[in-house]
DSSP file (Angstrom, degrees, kcal/mol; ACC not computed):
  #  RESIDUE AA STRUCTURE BP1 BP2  ACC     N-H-->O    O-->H-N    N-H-->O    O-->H-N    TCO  KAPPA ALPHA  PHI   PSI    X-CA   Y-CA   Z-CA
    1    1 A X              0   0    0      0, 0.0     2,-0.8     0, 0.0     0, 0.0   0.000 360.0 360.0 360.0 116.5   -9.3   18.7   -4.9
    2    2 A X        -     0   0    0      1,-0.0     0, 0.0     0, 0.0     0, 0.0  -0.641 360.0-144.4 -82.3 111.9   -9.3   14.9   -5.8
    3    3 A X        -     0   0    0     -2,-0.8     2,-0.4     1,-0.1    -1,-0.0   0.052  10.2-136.8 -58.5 165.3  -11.1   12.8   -3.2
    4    4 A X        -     0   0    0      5,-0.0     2,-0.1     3,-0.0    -1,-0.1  -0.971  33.6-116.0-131.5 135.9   -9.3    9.1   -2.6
    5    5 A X    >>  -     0   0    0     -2,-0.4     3,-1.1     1,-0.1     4,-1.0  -0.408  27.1 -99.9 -65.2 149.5  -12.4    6.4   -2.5
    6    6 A X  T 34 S+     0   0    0      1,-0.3     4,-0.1     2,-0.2    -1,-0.1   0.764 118.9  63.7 -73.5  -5.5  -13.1    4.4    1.0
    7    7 A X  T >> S+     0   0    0      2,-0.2     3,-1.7     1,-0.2     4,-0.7   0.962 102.1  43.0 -63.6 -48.7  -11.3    1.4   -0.4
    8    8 A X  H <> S+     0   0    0     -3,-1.1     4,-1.1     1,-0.2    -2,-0.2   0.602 109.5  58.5 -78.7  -3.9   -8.0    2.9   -0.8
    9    9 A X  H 3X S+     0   0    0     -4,-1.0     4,-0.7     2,-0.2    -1,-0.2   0.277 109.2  48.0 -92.3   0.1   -8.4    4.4    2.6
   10   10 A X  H <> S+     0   0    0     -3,-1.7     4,-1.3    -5,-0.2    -2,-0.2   0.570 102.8  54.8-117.7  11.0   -8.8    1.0    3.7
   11   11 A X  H >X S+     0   0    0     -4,-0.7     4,-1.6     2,-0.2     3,-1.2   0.994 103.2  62.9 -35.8 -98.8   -5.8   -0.3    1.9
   12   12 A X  H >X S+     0   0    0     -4,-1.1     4,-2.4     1,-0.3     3,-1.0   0.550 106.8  40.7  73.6-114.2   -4.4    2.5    4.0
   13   13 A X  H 3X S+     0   0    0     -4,-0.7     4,-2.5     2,-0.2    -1,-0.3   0.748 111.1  56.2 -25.8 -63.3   -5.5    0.5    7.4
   14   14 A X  H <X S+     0   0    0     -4,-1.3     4,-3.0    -3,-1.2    -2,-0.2   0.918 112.0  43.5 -81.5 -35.0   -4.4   -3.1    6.0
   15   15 A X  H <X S+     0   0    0     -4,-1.6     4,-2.1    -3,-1.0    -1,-0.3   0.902 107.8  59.8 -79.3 -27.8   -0.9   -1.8    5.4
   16   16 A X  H  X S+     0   0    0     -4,-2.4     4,-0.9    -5,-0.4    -2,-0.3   0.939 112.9  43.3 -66.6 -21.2   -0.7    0.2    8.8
   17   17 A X  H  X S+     0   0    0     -4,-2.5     4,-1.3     2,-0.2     3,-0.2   0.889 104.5  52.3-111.8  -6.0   -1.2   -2.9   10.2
   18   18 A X  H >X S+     0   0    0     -4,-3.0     4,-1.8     2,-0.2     3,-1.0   0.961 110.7  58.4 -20.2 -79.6    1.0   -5.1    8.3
   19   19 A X  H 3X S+     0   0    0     -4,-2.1     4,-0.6     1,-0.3     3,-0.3   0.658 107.7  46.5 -50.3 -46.5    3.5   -2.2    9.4
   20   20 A X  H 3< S+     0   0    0     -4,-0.9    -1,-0.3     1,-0.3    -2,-0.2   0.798 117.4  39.9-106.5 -30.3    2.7   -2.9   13.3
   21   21 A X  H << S+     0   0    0     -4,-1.3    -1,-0.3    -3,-1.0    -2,-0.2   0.710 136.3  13.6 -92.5 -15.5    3.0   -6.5   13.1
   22   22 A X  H  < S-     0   0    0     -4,-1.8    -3,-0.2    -3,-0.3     3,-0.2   0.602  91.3-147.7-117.4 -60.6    6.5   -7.0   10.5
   23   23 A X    ><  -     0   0    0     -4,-0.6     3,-0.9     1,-0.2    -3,-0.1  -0.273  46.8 -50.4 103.6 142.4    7.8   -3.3   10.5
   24   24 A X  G >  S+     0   0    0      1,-0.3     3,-1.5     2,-0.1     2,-0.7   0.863 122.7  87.0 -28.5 -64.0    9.7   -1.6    7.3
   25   25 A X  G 3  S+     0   0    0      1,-0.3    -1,-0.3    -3,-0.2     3,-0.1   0.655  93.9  41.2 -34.3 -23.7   11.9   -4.7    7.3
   26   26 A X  G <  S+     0   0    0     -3,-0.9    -1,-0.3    -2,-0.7    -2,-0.1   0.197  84.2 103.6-131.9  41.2    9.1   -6.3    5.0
   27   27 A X  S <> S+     0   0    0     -3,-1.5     4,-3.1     3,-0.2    -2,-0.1   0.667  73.0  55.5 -44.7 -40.1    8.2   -3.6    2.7
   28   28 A X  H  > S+     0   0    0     -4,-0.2     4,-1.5     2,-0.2    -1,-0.1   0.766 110.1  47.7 -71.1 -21.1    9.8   -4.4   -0.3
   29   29 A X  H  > S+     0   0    0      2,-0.2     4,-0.6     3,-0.1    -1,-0.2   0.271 110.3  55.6 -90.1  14.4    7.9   -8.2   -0.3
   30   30 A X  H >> S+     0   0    0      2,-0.1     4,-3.3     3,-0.1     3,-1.2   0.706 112.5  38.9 -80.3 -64.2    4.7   -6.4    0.4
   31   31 A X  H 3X S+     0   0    0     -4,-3.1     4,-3.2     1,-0.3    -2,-0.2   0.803 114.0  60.0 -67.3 -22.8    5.2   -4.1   -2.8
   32   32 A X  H 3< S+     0   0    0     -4,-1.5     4,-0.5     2,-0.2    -1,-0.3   0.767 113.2  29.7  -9.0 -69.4    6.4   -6.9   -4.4
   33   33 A X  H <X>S+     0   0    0     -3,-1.2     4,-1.1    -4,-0.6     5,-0.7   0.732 122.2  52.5 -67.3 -29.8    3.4   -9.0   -4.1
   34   34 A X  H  X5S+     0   0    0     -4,-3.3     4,-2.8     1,-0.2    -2,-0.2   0.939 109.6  51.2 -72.4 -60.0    1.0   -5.9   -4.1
   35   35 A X  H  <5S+     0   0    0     -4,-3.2     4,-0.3     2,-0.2    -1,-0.2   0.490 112.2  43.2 -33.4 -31.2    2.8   -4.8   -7.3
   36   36 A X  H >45S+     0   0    0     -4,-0.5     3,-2.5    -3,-0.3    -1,-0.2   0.925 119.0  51.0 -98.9 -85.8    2.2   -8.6   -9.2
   37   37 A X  H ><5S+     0   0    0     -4,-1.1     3,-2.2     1,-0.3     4,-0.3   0.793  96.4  59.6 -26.4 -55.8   -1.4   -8.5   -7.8
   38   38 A X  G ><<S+     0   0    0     -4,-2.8     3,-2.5    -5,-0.7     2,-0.4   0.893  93.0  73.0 -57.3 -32.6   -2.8   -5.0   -8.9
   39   39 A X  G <  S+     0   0    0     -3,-2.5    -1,-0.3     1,-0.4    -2,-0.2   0.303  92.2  53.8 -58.7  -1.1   -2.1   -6.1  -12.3
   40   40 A X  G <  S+     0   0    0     -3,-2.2     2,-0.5    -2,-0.4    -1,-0.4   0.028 107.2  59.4-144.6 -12.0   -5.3   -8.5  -12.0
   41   41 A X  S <  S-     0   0    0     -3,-2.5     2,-0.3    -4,-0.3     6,-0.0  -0.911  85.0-113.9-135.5 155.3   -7.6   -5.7  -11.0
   42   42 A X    >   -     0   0    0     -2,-0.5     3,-0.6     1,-0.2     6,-0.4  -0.786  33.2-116.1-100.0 151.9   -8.7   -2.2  -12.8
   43   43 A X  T 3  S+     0   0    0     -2,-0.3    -1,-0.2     1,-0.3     9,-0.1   0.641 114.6  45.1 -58.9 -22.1   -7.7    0.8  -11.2
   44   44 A X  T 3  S+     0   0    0      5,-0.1    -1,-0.3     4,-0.1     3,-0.1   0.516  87.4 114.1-110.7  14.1  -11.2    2.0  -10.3
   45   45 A X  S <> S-     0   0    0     -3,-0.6     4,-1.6     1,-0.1     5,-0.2  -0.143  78.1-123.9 -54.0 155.3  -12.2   -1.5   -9.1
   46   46 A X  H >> S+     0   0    0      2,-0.2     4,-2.3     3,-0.1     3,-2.2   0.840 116.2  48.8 -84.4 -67.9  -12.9   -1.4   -5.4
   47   47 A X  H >> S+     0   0    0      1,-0.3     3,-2.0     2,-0.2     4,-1.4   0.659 111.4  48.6 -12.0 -95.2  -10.3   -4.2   -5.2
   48   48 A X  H 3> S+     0   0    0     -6,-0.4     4,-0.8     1,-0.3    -1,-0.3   0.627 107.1  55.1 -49.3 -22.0   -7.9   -2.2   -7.3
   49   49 A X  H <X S+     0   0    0     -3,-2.2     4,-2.5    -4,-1.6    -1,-0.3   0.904 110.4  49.5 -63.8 -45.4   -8.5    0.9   -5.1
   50   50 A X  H <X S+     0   0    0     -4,-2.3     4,-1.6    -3,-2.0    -2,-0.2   0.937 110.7  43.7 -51.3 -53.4   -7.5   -1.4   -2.0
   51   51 A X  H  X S+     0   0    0     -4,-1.4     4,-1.2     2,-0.2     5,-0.2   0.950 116.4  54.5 -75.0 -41.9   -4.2   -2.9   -3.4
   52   52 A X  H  X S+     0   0    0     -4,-0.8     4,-2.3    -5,-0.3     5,-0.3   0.987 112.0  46.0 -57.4 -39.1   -3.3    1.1   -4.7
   53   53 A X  H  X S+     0   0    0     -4,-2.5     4,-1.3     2,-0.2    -2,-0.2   0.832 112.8  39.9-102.5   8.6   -3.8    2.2   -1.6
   54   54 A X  H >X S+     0   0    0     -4,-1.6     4,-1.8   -43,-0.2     3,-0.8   0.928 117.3  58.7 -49.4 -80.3   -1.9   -0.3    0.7
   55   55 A X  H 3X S+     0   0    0     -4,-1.2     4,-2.6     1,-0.3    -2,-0.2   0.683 105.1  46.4 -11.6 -72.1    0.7   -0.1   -2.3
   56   56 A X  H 3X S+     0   0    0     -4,-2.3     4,-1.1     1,-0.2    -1,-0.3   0.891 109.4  57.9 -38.1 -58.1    1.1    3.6   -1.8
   57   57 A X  H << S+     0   0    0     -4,-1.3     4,-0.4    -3,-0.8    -2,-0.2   0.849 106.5  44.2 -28.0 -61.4    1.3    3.0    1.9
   58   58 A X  H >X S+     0   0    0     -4,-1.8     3,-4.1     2,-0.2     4,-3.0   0.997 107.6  63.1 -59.9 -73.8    4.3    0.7    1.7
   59   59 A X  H >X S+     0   0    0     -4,-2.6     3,-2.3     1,-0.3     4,-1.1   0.711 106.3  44.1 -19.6 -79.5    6.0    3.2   -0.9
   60   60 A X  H 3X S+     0   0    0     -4,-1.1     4,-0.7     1,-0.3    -1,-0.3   0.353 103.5  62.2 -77.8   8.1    6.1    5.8    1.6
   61   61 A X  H <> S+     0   0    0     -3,-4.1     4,-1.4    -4,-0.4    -1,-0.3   0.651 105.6  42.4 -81.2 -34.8    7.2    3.9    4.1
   62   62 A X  H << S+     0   0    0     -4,-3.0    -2,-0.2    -3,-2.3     4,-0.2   0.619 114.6  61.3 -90.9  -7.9   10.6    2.9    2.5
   63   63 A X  H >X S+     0   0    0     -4,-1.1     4,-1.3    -5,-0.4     3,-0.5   0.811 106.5  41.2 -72.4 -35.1   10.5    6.7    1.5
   64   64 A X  H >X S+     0   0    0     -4,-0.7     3,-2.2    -5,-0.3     4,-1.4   0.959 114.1  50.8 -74.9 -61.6   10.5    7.8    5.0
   65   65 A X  H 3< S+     0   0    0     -4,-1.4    -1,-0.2     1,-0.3    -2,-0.1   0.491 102.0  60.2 -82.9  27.1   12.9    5.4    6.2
   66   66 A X  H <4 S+     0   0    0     -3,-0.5     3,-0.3    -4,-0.2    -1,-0.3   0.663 104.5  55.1 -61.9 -59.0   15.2    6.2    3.6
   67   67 A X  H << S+     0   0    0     -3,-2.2    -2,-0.2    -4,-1.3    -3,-0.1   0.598 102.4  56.1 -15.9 -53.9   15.1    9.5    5.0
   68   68 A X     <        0   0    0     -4,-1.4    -1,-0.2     1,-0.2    -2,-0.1   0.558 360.0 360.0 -97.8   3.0   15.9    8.4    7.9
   69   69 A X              0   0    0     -3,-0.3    -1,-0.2     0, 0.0    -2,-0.1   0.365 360.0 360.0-109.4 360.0   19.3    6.5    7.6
């Protein structure tokens, strides 16, 4: 089983609460910027764990509510 480091679990957190204060309605300019950004950090960087897992976050949030329409 691959364990997720506590950076991308707080990447995680920064996009749940993005999500409580905007709402899906500004998911695509979050992955937008997070997408531009991560490019500036290595993947196992704690930084670059953070922006993957907000990033991830966002994704499945326009997955769900994709879903849902």
């Amino acid at each position: 089983m691959k364990t997720v480091s506590p950076y991308y679990i707080e990447g995680i957190l920064e996009g749940r609460k993005a999500f409580e204060r905007h709402g899906v309605s500004a998911a695509c300019d979050e992955l937008r910027n997070l997408d531009s950004t991560i490019k500036g950090f290595d993947a196992s960087s704690p930084v670059g764990q953070m922006l993957r897992g907000e990033r991830d976050f966002w994704r499945n949030q326009i997955k769900h509510a994709r879903k849902e329409s």
